[in-house]
Backbone bond lengths (Angstrom), bond angles and torsions (degrees), N, CA, C in turn:
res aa  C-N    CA-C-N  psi(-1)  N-CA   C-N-CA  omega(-1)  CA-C   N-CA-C  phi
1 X - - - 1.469 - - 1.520 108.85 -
2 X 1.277 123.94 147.33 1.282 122.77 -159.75 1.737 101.12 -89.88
3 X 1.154 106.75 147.38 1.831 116.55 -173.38 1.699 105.40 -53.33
4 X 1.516 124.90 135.31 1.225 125.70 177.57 1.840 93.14 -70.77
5 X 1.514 91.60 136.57 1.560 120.96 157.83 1.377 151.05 -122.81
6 X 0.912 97.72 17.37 1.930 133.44 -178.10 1.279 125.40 -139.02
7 X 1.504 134.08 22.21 1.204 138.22 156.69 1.361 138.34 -6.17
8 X 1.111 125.52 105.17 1.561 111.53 162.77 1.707 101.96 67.27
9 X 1.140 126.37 -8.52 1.553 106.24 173.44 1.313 131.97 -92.13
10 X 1.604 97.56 22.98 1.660 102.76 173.42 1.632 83.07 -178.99
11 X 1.522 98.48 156.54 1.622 108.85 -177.10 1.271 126.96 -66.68
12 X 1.570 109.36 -5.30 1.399 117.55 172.09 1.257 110.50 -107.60
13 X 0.927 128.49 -9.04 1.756 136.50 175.25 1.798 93.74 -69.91
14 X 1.656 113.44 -42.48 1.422 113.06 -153.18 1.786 99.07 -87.75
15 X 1.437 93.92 -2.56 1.996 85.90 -167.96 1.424 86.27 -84.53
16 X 1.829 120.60 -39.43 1.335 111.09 -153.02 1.589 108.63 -78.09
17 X 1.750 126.83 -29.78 1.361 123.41 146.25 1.862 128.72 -18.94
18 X 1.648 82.51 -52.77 1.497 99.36 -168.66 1.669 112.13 -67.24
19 X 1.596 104.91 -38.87 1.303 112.19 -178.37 1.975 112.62 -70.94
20 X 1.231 109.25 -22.13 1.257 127.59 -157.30 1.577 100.43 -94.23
21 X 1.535 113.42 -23.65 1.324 110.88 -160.21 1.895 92.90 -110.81
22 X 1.059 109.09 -9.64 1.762 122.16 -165.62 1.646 77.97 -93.20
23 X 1.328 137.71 -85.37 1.123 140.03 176.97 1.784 111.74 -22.45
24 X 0.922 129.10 -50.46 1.760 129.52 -175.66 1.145 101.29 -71.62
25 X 1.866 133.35 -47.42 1.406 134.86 -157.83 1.989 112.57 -74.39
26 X 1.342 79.71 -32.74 1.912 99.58 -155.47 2.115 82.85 -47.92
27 X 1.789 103.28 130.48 1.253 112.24 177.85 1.553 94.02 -144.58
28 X 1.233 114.60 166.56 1.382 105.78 178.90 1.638 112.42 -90.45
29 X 1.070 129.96 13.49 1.394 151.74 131.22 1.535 116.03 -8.70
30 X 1.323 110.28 -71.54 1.383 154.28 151.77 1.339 120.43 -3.49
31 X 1.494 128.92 17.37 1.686 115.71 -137.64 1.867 78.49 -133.21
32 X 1.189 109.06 -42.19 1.952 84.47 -164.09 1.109 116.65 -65.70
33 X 1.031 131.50 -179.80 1.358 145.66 177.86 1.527 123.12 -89.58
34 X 1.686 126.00 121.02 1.092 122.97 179.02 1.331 144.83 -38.00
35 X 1.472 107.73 -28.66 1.621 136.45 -175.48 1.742 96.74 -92.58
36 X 1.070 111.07 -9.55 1.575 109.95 161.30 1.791 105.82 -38.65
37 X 1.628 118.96 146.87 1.963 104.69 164.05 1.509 96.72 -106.60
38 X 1.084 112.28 -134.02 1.517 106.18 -146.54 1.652 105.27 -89.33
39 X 1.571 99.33 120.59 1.426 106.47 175.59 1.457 129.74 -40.41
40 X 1.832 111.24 125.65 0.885 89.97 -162.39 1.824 100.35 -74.46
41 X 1.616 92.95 178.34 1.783 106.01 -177.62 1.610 106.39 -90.31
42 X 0.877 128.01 78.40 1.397 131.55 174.33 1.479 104.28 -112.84
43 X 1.345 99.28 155.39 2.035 111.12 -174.35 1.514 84.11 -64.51
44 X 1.694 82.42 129.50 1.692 91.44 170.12 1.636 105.68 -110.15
45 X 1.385 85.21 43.79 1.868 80.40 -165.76 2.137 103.41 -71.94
46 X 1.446 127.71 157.66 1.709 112.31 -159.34 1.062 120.93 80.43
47 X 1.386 125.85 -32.91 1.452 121.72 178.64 1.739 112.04 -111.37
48 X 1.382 81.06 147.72 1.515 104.31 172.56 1.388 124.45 -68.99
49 X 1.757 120.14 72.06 0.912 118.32 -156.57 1.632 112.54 -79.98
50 X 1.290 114.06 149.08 1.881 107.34 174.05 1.271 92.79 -130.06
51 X 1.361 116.09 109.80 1.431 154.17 147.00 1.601 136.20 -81.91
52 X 1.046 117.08 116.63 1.638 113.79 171.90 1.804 99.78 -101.61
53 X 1.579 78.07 143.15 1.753 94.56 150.47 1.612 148.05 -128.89
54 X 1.338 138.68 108.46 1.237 147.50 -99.30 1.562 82.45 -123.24
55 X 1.308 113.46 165.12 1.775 133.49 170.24 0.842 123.33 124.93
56 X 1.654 134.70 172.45 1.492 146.18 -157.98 1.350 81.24 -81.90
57 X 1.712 96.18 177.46 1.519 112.75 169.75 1.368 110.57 -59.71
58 X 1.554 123.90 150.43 1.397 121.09 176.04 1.427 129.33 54.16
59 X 1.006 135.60 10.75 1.236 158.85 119.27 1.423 110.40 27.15
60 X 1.720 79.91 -74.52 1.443 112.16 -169.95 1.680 118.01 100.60
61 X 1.107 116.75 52.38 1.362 140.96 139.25 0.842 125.45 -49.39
62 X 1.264 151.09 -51.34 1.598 164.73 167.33 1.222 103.93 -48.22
63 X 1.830 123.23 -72.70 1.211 122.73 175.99 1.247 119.67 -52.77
64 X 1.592 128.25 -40.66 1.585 110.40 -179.54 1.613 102.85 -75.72
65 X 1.289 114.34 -57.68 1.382 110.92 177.28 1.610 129.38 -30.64
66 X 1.040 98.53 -41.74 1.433 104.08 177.53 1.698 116.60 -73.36
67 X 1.527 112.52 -47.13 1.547 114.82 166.65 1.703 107.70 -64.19
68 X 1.065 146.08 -20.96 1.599 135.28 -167.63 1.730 85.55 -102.07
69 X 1.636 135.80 0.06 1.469 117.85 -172.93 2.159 79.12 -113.19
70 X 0.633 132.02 11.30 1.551 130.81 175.70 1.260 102.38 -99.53
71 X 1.549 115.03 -57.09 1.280 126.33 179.70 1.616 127.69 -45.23
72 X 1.342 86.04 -58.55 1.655 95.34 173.04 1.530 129.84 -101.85
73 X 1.503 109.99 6.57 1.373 122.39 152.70 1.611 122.57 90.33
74 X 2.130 90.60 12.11 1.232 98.80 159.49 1.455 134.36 -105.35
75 X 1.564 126.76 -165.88 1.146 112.11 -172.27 1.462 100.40 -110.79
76 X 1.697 104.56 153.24 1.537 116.05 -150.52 1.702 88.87 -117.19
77 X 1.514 112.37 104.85 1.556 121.61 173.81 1.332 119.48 -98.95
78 X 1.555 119.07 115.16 1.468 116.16 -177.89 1.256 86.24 -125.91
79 X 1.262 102.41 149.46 1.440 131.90 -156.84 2.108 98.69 -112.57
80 X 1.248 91.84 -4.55 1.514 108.57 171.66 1.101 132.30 -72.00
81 X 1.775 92.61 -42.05 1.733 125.39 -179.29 1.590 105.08 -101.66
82 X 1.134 111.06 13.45 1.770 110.95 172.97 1.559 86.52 -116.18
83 X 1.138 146.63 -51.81 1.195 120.16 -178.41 1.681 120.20 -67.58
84 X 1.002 96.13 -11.78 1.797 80.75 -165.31 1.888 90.38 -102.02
85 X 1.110 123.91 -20.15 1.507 109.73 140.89 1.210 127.46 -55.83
86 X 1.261 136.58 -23.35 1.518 133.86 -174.88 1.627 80.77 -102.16
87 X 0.802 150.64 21.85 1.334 139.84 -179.91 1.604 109.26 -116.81
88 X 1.458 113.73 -34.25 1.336 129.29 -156.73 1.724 76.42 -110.52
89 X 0.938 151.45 57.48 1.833 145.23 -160.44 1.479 95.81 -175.46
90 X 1.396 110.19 145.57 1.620 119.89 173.04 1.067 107.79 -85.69
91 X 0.974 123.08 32.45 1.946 122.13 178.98 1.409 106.77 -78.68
92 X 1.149 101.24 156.44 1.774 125.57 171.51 1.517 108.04 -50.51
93 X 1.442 127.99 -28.03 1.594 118.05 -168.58 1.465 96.45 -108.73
94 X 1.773 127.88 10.43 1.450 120.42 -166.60 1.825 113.43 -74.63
95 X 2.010 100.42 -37.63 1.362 91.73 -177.76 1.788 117.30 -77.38
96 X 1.377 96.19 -18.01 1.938 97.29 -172.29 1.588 107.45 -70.00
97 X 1.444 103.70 -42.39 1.610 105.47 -178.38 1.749 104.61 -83.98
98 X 1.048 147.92 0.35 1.725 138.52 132.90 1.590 120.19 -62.25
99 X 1.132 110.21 -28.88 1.466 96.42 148.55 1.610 145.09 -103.55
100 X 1.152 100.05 6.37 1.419 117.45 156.81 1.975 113.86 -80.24
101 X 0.807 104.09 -70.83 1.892 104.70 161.50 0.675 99.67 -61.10
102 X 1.631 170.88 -17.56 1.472 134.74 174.04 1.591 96.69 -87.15
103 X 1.335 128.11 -15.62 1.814 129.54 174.70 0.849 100.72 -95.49
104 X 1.599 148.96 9.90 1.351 136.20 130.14 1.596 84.53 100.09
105 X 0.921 151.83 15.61 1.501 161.86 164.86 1.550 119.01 -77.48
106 X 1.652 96.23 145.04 1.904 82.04 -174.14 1.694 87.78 -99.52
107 X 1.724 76.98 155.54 1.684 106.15 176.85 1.476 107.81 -57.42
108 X 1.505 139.73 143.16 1.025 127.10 179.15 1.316 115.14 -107.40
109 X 1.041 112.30 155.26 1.982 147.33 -152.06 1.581 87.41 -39.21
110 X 1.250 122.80 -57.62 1.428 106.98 -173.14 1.673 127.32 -50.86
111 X 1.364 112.05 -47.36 1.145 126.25 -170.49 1.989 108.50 -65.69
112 X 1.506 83.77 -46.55 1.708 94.17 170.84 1.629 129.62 -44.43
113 X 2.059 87.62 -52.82 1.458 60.45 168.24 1.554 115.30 -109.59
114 X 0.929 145.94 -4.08 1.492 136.15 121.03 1.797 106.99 19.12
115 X 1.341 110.55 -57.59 1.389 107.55 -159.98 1.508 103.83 -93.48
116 X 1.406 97.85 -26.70 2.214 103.33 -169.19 1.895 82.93 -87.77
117 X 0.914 148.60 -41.50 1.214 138.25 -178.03 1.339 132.05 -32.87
118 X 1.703 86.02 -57.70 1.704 120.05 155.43 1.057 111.35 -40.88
119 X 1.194 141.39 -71.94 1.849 157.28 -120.54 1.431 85.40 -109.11
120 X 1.316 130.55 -44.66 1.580 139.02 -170.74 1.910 94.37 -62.73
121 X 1.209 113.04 -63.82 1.636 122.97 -164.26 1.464 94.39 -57.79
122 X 1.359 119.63 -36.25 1.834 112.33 -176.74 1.371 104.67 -79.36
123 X 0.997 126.38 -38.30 1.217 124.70 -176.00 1.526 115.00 -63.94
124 X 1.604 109.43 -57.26 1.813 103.66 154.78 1.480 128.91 -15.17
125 X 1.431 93.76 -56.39 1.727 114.48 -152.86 1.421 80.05 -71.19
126 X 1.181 146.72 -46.58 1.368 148.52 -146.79 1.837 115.56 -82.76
127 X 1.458 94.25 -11.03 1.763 97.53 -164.44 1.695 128.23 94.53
128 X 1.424 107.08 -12.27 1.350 131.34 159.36 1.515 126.62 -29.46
129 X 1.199 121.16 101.66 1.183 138.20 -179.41 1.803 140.80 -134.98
130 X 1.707 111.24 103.46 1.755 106.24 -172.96 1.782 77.21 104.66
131 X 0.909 112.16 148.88 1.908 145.43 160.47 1.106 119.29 -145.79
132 X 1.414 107.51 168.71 1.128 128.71 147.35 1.970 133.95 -131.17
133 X 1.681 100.63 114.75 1.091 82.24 -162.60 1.453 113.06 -109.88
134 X 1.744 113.52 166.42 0.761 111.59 -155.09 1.684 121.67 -160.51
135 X 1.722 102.71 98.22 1.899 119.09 -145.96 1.322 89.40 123.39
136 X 1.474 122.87 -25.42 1.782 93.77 -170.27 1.404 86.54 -137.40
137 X 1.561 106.27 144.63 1.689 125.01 -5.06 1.017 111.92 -96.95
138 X 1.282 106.62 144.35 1.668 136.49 -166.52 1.466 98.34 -81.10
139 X 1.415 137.49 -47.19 1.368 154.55 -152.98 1.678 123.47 -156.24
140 X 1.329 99.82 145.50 1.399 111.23 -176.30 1.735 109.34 -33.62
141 X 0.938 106.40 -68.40 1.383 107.80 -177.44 1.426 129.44 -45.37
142 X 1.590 112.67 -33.15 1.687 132.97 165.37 1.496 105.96 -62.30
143 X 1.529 123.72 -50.61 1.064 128.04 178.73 1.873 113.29 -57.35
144 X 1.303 101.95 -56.63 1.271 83.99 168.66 1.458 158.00 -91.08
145 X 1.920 89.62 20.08 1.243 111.93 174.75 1.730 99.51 -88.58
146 X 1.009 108.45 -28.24 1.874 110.78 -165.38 1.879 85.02 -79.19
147 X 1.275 128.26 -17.03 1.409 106.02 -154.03 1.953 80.21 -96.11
148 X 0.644 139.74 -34.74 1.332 151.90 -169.51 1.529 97.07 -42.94
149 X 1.241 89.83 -58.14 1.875 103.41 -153.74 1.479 103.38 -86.81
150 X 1.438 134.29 -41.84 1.501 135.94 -172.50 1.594 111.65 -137.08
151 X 1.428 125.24 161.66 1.290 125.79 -171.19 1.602 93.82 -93.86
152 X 1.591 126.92 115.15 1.695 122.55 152.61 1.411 103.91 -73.08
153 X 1.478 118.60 115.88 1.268 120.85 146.14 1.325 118.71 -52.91
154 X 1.274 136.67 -57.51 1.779 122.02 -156.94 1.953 84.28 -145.98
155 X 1.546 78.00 143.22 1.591 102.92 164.47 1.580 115.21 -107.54
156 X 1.673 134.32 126.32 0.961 115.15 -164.25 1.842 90.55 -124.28
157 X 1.656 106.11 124.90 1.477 89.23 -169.61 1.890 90.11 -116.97
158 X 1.270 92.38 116.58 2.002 106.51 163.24 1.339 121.87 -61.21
159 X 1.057 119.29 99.05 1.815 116.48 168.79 1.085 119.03 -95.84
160 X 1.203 126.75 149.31 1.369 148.50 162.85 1.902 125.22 -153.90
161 X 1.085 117.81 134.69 1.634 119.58 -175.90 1.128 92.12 -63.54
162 X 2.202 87.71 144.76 1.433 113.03 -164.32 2.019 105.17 -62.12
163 X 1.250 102.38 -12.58 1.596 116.17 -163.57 1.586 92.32 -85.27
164 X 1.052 141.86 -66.51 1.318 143.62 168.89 1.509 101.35 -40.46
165 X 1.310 147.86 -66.62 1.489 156.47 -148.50 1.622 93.44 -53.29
166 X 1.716 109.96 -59.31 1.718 112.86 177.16 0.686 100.78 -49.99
167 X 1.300 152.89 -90.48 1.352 159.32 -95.97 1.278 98.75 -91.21
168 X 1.596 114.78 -46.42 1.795 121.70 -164.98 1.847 107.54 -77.28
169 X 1.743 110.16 -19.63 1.213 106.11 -169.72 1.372 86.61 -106.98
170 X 1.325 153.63 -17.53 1.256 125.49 165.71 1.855 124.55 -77.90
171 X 1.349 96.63 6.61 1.646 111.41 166.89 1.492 107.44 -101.14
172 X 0.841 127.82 11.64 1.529 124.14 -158.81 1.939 92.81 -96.94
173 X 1.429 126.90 135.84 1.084 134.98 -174.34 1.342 117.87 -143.82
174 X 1.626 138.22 153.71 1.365 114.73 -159.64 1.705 82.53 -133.98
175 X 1.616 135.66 171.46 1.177 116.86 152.62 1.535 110.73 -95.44
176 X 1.053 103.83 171.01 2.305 89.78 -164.97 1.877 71.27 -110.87
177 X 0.855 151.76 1.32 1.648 150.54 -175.24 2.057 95.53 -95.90
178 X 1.157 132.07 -67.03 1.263 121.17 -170.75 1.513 113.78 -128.20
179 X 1.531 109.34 0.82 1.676 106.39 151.44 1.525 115.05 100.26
180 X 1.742 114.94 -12.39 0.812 141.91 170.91 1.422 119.25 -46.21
181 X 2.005 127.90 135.33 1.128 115.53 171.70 1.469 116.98 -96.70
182 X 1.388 104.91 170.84 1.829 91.13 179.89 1.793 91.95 -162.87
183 X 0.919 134.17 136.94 1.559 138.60 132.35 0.915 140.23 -57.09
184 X 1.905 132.97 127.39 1.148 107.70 177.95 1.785 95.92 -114.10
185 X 0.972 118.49 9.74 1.501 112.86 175.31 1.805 125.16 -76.67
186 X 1.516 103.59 123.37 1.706 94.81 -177.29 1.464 83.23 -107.62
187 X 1.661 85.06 146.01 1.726 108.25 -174.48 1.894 97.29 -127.52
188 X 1.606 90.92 132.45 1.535 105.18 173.30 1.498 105.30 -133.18
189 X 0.950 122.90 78.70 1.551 119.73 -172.20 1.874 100.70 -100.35
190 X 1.231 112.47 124.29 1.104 138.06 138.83 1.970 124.15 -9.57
191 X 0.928 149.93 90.75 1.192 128.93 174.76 1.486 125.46 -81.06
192 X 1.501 119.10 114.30 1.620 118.89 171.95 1.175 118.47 -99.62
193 X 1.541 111.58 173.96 1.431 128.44 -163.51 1.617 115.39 36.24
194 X 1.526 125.16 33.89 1.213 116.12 162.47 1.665 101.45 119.28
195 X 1.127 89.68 -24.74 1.900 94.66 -176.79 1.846 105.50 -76.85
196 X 1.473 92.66 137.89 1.463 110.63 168.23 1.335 125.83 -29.35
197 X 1.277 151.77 136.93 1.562 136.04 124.66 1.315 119.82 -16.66
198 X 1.241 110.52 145.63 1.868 125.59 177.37 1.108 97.58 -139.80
199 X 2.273 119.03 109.37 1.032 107.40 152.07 1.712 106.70 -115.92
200 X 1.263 95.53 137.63 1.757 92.48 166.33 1.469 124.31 -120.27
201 X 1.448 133.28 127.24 1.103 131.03 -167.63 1.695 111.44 -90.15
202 X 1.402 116.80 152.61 1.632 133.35 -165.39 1.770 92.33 -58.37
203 X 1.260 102.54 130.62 1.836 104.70 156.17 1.290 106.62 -103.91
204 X 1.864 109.44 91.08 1.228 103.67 146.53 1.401 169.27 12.84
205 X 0.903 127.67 107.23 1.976 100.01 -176.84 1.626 92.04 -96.01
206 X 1.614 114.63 158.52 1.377 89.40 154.50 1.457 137.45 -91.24
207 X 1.329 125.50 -137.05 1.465 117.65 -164.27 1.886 103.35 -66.25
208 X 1.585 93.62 -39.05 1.833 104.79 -152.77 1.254 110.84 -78.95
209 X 2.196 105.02 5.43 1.696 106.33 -171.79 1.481 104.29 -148.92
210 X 1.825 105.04 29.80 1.834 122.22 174.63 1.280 109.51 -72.66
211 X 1.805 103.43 -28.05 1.706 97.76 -142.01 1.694 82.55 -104.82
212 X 1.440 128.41 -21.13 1.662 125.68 -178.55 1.146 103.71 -88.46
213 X 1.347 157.15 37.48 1.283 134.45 164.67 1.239 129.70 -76.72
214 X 1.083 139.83 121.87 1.863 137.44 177.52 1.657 97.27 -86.43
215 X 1.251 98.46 -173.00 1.252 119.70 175.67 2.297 103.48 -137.16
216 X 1.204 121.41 123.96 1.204 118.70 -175.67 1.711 107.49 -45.47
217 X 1.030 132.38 140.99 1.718 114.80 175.14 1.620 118.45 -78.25
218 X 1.759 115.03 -3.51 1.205 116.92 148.94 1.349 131.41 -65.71
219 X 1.236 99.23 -16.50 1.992 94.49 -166.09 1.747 93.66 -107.57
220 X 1.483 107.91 85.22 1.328 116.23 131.25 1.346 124.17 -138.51
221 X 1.320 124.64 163.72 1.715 136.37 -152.31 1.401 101.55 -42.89
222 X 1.721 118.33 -36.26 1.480 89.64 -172.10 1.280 123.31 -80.19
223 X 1.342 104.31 -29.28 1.633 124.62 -166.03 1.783 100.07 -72.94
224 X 1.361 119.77 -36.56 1.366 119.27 177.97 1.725 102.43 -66.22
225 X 0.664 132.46 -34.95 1.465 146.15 -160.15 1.668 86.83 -89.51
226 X 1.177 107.51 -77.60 1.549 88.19 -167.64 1.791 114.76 -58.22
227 X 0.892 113.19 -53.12 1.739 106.23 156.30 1.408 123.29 -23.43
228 X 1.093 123.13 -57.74 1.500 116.74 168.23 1.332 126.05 -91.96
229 X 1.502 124.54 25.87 1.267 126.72 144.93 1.511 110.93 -115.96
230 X 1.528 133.12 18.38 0.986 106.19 136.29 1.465 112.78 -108.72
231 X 1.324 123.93 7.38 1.647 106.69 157.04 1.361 134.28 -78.65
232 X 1.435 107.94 -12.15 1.312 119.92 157.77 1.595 129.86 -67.32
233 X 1.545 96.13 -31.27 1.724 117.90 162.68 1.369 113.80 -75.94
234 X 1.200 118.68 -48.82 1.852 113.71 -172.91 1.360 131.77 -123.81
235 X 1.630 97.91 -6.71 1.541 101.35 161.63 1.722 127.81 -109.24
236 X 1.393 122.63 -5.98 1.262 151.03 170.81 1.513 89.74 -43.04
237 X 1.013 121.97 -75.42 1.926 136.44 -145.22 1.375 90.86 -67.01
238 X 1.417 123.70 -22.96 1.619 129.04 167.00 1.301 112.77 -45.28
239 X 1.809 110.42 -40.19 2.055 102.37 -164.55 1.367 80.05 -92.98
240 X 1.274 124.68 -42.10 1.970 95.50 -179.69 1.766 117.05 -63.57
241 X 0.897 129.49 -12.31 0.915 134.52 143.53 1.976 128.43 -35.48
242 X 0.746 88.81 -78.37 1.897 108.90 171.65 1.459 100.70 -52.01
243 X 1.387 115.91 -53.66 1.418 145.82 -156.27 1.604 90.00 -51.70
244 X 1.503 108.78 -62.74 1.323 104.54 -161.66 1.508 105.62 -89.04
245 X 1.643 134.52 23.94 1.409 150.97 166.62 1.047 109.89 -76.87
246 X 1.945 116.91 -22.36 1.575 106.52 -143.28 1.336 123.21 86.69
247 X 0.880 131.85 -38.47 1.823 153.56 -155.66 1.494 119.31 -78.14
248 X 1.247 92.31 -32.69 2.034 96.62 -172.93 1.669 96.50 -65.56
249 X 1.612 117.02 148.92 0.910 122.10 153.46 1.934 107.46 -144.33
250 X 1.723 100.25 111.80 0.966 137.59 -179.71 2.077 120.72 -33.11
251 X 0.981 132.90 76.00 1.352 99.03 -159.00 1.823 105.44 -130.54
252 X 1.578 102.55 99.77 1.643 101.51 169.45 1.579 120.71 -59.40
253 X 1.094 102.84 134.36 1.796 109.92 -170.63 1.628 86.91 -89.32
254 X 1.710 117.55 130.86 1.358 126.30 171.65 1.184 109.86 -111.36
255 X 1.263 132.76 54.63 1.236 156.79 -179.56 2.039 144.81 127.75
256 X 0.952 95.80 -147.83 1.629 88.07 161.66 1.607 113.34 -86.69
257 X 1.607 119.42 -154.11 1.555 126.99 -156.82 1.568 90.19 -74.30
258 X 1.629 124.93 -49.01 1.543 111.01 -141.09 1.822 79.19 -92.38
259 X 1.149 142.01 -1.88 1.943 131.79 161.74 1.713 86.09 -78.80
260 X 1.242 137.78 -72.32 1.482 129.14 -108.80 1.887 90.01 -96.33
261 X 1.532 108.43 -35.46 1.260 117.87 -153.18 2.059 102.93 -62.26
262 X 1.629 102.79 -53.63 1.737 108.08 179.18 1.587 113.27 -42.01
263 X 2.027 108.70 -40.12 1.504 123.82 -147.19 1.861 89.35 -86.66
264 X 1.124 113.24 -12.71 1.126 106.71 -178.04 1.548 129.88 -70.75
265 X 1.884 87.20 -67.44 1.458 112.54 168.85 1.785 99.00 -58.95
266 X 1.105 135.95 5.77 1.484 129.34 166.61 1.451 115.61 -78.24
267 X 1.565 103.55 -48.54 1.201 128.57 -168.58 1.549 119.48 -83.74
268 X 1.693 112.30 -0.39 1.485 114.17 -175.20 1.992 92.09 -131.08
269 X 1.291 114.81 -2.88 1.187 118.12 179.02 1.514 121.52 82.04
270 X 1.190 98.67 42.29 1.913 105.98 -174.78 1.187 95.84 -118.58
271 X 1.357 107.46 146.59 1.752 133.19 139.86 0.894 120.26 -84.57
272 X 1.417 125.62 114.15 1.638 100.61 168.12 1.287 125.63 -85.44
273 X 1.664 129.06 -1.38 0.829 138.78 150.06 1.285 144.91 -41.52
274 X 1.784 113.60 -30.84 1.508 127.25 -163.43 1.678 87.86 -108.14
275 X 1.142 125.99 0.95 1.594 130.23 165.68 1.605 122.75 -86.61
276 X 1.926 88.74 120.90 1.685 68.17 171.47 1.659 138.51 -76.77
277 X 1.746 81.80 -20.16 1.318 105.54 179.88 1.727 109.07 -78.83
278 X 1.605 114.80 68.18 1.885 110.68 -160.85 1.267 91.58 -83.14
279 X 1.631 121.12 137.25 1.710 125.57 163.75 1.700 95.15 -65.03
280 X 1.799 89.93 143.88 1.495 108.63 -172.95 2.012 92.94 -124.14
281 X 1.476 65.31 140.35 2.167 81.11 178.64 1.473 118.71 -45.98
């Protein structure tokens, strides 16, 4: 089916999204009931779980998201890594959305799902079943277009202080040779008013990916900064959102991957051990 291109700009543009995006999601996942409260955390290992994951920029959404969609043998959709493919692509939406990310601005609802629509129809075609997503939803309105169309079992929202968030995304480095992410920022932050210490140690590149590293052309101080004051403006009302579903589940990161990664799978009821399918570093 050909990619929606008229979004949301008239009430029939938004039914045929709706119909288009209800059609890609429908999994047999899908069965409890909305008025359900907060799911319980039991190994959802067999099931087709549909999960979101919530947080500021750099967070680190991607990285957990992506190890708990290895783990449990679904597919891990960031709506992060669909734009900056349509970005790095000669397509018709490549120059409008480079200047929307370089103004530190979120992409709007049309284009978004424009792009998860896409990624949804391949994924169909493929046998694809249960996600996890991740960038969406960005905003009230995304949220309650996704709640319309499919049941989210669990909301998983990543925290970390706004002071740590800079610091970790202006270390953030990719190799432009095999695509790989890596950090070079070590973080020792102090904990006040009662809150924990946060240390996180540098992820490396190794030798064969020291000398290729870029830096994203989003991640500098201003653009991070303005990014996370408007997610504090337009994606916030998202966890009250969930919040009042039952659904949010709250989770302070107490360090880097080898602190945050065990405390996690504790806190959602996984082993990664009793999996064959175990997420690898």
């Amino acid at each position: 089916m050909a990619a929606v291109t008229r979004l949301f700009r008239s009430s029939s543009s938004s039914s045929s999204a709706l119909f288009y995006i209800r059609r890609s999601l429908s999994t047999s996942a899908a069965t409890e009931l909305k008025s359900q409260t907060c799911p319980p955390r039991i190994d959802p290992k067999g099931r087709n779980v549909q999960w979101v994951f919530l947080g500021c920029p750099g967070v680190g959404k991607g990285t957990y998201a992506s190890r708990l969609s290895a783990l449990l043998g679904v597919p891990h959709i960031a709506t992060g890594d669909l734009v900056r493919e349509e970005l790095s692509s000669s397509g018709p939406l490549s120059k409008q959305l480079a200047d929307i990310v370089n103004q530190g601005k979120l992409v709007s609802d049309e284009i978004i799902i424009n792009l998860l629509s896409k990624r949804l129809e391949m994924g169909e075609a493929k046998g694809e079943s249960g996600f996890i997503l991740d960038g969406f939803p960005r905003t009230v309105r995304q949220a309650e277009i996704l709640d319309e169309v499919t049941d989210i079992e669990l909301v998983v929202n990543l925290k970390l202080p706004e002071n740590v968030l800079l610091e970790k995304c202006l270390g953030r480095r990719i190799c432009s040779q095999c695509g790989k992410n890596f950090n070079l920022a070590s973080i020792n932050v102090k904990g006040e008013n009662g809150n924990p210490d946060i240390s996180m140690a540098p992820l490396l590149p190794p030798s064969q990916c020291a000398s290729k590293l870029i830096t994203r052309s989003d991640d500098t101080e201003t653009i991070i900064r303005e990014r996370l004051r408007v997610y504090n403006e337009k994606s916030q009302p998202v966890e009250d959102f969930y919040r009042g579903q039952g659904k949010l589940l709250e989770f302070d990161l107490p360090g880097g991957i080898p602190e945050s990664w065990p405390k996690l799978l504790e806190a959602l009821n996984l082993d990664e051990n009793d999996d064959k399918q175990a997420a690898t570093a």
